[in-house]
C-alpha positions in Angstrom: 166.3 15.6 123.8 165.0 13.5 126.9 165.3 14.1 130.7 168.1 11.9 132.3 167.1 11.0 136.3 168.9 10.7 138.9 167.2 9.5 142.2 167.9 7.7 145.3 167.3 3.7 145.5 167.5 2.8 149.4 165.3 4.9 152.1 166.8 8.7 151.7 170.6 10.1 152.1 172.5 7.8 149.6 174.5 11.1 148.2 172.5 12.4 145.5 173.3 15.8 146.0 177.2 15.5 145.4 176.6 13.5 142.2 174.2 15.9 140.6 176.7 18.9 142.0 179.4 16.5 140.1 177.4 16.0 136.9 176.3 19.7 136.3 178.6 20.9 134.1 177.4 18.1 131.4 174.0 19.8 131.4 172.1 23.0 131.2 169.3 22.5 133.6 168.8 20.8 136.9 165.5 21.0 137.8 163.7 19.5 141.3 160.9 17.3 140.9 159.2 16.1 143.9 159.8 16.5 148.0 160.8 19.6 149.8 162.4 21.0 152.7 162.5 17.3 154.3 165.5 16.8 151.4 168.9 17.4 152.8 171.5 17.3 149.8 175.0 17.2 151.1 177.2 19.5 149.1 181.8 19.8 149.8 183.8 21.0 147.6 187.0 24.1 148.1 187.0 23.2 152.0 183.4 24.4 152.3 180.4 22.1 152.9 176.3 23.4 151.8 173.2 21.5 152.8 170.3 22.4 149.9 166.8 21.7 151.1 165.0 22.5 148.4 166.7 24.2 145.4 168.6 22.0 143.0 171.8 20.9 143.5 173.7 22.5 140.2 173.1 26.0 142.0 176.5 26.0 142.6 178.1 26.1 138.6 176.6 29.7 136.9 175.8 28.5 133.3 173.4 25.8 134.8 169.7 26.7 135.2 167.9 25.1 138.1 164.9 24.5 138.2 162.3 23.7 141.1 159.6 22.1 139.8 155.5 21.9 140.5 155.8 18.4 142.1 158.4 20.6 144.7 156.5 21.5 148.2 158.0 25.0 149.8 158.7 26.8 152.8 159.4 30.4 152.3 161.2 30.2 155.8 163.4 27.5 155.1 163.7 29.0 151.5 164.7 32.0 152.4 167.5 30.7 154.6 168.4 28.9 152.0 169.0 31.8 149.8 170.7 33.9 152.1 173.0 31.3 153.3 174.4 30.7 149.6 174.4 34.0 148.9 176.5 35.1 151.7 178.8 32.1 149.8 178.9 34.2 146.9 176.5 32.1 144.9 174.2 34.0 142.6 171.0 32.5 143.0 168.5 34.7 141.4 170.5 34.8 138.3 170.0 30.7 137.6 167.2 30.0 139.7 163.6 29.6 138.6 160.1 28.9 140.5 157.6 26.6 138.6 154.1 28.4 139.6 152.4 25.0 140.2 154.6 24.4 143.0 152.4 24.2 146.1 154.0 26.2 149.5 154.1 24.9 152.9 151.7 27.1 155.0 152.9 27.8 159.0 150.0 25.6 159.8 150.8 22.9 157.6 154.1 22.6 160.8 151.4 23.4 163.4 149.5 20.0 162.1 152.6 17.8 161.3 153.4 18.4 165.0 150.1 17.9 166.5 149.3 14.4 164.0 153.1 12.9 164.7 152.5 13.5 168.6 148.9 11.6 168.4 150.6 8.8 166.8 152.1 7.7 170.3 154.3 4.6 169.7 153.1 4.4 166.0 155.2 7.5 165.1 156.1 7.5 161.4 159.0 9.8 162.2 157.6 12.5 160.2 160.7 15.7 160.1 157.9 18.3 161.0 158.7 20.3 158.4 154.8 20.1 157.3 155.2 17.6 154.4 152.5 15.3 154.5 149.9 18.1 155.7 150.9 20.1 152.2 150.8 17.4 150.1 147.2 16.3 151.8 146.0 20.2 151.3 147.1 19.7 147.6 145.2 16.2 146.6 142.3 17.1 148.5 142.7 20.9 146.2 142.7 22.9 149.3 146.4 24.0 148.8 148.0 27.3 147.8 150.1 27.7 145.4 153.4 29.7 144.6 151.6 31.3 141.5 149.3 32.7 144.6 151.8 34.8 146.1 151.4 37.5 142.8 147.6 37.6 143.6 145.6 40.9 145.6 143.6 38.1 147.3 146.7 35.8 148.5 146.4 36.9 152.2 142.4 36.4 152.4 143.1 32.7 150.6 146.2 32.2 153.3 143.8 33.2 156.2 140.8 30.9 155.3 143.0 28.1 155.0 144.6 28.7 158.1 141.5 29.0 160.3 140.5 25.2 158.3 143.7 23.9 159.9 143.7 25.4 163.3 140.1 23.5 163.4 141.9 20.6 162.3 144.9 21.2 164.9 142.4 22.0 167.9 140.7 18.4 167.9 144.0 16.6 168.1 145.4 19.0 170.5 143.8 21.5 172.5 146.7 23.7 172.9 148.0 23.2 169.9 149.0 27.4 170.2 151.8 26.6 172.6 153.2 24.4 169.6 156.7 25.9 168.5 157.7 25.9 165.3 161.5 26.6 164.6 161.7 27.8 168.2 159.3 30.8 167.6 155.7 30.7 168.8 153.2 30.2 166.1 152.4 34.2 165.2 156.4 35.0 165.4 157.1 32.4 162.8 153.9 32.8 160.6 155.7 36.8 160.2 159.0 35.0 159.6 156.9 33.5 156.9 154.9 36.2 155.4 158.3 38.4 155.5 160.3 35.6 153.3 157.4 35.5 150.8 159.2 38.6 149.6 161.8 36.6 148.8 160.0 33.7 146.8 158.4 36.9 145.0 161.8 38.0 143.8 162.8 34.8 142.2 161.5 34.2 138.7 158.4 32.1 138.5 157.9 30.1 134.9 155.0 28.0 134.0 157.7 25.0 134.2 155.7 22.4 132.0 155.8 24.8 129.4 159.9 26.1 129.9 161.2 22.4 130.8 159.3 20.8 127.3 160.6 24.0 125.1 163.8 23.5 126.6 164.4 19.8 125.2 163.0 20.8 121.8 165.6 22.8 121.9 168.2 20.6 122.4 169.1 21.5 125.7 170.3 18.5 128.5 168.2 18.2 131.5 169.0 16.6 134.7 165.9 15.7 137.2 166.9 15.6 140.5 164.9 13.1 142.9 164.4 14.2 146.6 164.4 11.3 149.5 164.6 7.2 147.8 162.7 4.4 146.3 161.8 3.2 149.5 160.3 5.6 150.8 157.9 6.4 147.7 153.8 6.8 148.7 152.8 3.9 146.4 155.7 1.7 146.5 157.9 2.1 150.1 157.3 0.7 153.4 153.8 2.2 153.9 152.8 4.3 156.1 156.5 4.9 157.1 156.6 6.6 154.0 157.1 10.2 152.8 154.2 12.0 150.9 154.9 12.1 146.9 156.4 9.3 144.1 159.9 9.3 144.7 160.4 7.1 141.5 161.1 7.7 138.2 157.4 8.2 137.0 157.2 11.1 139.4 159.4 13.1 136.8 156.3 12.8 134.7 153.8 14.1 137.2 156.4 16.5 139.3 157.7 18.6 135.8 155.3 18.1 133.0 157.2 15.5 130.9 155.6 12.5 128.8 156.7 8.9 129.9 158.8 8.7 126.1 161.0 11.9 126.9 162.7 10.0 129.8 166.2 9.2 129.0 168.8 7.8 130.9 167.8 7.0 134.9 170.8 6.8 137.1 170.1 5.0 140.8 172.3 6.0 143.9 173.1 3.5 146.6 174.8 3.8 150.1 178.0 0.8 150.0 175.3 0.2 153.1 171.7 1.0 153.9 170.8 3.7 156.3 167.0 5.1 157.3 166.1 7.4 159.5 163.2 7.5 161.7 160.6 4.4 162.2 159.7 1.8 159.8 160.8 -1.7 158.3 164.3 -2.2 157.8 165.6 -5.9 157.4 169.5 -5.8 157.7 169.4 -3.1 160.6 172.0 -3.4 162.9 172.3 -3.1 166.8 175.5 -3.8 167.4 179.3 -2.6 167.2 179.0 -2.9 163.3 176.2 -0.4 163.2 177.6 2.1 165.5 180.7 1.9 163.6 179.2 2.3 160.3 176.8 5.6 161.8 180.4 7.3 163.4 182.3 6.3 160.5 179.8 7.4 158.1 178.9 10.5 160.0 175.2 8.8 160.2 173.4 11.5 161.3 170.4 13.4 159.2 171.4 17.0 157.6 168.0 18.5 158.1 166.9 17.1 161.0 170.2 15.8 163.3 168.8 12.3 164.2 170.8 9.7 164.2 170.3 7.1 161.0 169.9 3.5 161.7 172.6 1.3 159.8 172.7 -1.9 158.2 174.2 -4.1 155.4 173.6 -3.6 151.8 170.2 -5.0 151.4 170.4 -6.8 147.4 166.2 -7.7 147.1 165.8 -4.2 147.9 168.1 -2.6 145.7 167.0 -4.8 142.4 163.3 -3.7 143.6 164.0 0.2 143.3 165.9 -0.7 139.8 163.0 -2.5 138.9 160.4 0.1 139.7 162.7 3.1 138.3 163.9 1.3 135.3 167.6 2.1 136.4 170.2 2.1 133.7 173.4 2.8 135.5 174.3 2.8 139.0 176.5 5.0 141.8 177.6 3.5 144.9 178.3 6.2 147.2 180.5 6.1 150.4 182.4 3.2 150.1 185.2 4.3 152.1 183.1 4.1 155.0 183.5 0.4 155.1 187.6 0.3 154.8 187.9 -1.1 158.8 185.9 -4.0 157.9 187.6 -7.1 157.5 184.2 -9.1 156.4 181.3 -7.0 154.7 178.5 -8.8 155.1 175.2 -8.3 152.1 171.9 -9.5 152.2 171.2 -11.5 149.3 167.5 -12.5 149.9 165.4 -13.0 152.3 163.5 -15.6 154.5 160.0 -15.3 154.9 157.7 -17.9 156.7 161.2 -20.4 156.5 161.1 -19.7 152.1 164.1 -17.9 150.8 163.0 -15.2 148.2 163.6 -12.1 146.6 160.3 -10.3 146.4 159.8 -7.3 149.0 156.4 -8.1 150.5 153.8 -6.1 150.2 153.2 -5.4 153.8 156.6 -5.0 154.8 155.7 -3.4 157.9 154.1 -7.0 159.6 156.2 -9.6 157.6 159.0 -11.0 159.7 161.7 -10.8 156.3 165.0 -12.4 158.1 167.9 -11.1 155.8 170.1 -14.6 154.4 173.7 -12.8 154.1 176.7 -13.4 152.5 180.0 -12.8 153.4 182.5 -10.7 151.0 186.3 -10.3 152.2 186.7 -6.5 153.1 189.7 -4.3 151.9 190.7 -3.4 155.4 192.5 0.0 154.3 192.2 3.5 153.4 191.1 4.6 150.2 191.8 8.2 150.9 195.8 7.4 148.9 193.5 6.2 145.5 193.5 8.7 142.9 191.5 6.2 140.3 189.4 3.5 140.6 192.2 1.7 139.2 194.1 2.6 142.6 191.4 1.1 144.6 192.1 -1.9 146.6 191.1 -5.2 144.5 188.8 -6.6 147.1 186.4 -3.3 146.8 186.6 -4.2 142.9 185.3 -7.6 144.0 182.5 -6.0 145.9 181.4 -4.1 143.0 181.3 -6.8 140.8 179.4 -8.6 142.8 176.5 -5.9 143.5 176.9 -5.8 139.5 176.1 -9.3 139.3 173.2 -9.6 141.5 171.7 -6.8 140.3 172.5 -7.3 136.7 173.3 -3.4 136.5 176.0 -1.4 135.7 178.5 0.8 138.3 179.1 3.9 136.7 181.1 6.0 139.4 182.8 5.2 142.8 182.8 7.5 145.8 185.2 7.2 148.1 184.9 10.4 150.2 182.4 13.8 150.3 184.7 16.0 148.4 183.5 16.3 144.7 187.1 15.2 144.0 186.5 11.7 145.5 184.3 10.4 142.9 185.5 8.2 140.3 184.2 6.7 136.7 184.5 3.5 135.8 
């Protein structure tokens, strides 16, 4: 058996948790491979609505394992809350959930430095979520980190310690009183016993060597899902640098972030907003500042799971899209939240762009200082509710044509339709 993908292709929050929560039944492991508590996967189904953070998003059907991978980052705090909240749900967590050992944990200061680097950026903020993502991921290239495999070890709390005096050097040069820093709303020592009570937690969940359990698992014939954490654009190698986040959010980062070859990939399914959203700073061509974009962001409920802020909005941007289904070698596509355009009586898509007065296709590679103007054209909207529609067959004709035509440019198939959050709102074409 091979690993199907399924990942985001625009800058984060296209909907990946409800179609993975939608696809679960059809295999028997999800498993995490990259990102951490930055993710916010959007879960409603029964009248109820979860936001996961950093377990896998099939948590929520009993015969599926979940699996969080070694290319996960995480945050016994945020982890813990994570489990309590869906227990208190009545989800079983500890009975499907497993813990790959390589998976490197966010320590208290790893917060205290996101905090103190994002606030010496000034103006150039990269709009970092403080949730101590890139400081983790830094700790773990540069083979300073800790790992979750640590946690079971009599010398955990004397590795913790030295690394946390290394980073409180670190944190003092940017910011002398970088102690008065709160994290969560507790002061530094309150949260760091938040923390070092929750590792209890993360010691009660069963803990696999993953590359091992994930590569028996296929040879055995069982189906595996890998589940993708923020979007193309925003990958370390291949988004809008630095307004990036810290690990490959492509497909090759199911290699690195679960212990899979490159020739037990199988089928890579790309997500897509109906529009583009980011949030925080960086490069984004069709951004809107008008009463299109604020329509959009209420419409769409723009507004990030994890952290609050408010997303930017803009028109589907096409070069952008065929580059993350280039890069990811995307087989089939999802376009997510498509009801969120029904007021619309013109939708309006970015085709190419303008750059130095030539039309092309080609993100640049410094998409940060190139000027790309977006060259748009105009698609007759459907100017109704889809909330009657019960099949794609039932959807109005003109959102038909405006499927077809993303199929078109981007020579790529749309597999499903979502029309709404509920897991019942999603349909195959």
């Amino acid at each position: 058996m091979k690993v199907d993908v399924l990942l985001g292709l625009q800058w984060g929050d296209e909907g990946k948790g409800k179609v993975v929560d939608v696809l679960t039944p059809q295999y028997d492991i999800i498993a995490r491979f990259q990102g951490g508590p930055n993710a916010g996967h959007t879960i409603e189904f029964d009248g109820k609505k979860f936001v996961l953070h950093t377990i896998p998003s099939g948590i929520f059907n009993p015969s599926t394992t979940n699996l969080i991978g070694n290319g996960v980052i995480i945050d016994p705090f945020v982890f813990e809350k994570e489990v309590e909240s869906l227990e208190t749900s009545g989800v079983q967590v500890r009975k499907n959930l497993l813990i790959s050992r390589k998976a490197h944990l966010i320590l208290p200061s790893h917060r205290l430095l996101d905090a103190v680097y994002e606030a010496s950026r000034g103006t150039l903020k990269i709009g970092s979520t403080l949730k101590g993502i890139g400081p983790a991921y830094t700790d773990k290239t540069s083979r300073n980190g800790l790992r979750v495999g640590d946690i079971e070890s009599p010398l955990f709390l004397e590795k913790y310690n030295a690394l946390k005096q290394q980073h409180f050097a670190m944190a003092k040069s940017y910011h002398p009183d970088y102690m008065d820093i709160m994290i969560e709303g507790l002061s530094f020592d309150a949260y760091e016993n938040r923390w070092l009570s929750a590792c209890d937690t993360l010691r009660s969940i069963e803990k696999v060597n993953s590359e091992y359990y994930i590569n028996k698992q296929l040879d055995l014939g069982k189906k595996v899902l890998a589940e993708g954490a923020q979007g193309t654009m925003l990958d370390i190698d291949f988004g809008s640098y630095p307004f990036v986040t810290s690990s490959n959010t492509i497909t090759a980062g199911v290699c690195s972030g679960l212990g899979v070859a490159p020739s037990r990939i199988g089928k890579v399914i790309g997500i897509f907003k109906a529009y583009c959203t980011r949030v925080g700073s960086g490069p984004f061509p069709t951004e809107l500042f008008d009463l299109s974009g604020d329509q959009l962001r209420e419409t769409g409920h723009e507004f990030g799971s994890t952290t609050g802020r408010p997303r930017r909005c803009g028109w589907l941007d096409i070069p952008a899209l065929k580059y993350a289904i280039m890069l990811n070698g995307v087989n089939e596509l999802v376009m997510m939240k498509a009801d969120v355009l029904d007021a619309f009586e013109t939708i309006k898509v970015a085709s190419q762009y303008e750059i130095d007065g030539k039309s092309t296709n080609v993100v640049p590679y410094d998409q940060v200082n190139t000027l790309c103007i977006p060259v748009y054209k105009e698609i007759t909207g459907w100017n109704t509710s889809l909330e009657v529609a019960a099949s794609y067959e039932e959807l109005p004709e003109n959102l038909h044509h405006y499927v077809n035509f993303i199929e078109k440019e981007t020579q790529t198939p749309i597999k499903v339709v979502s029309v709404g959050p509920d897991r019942l709102q999603t349909f195959i074409r």
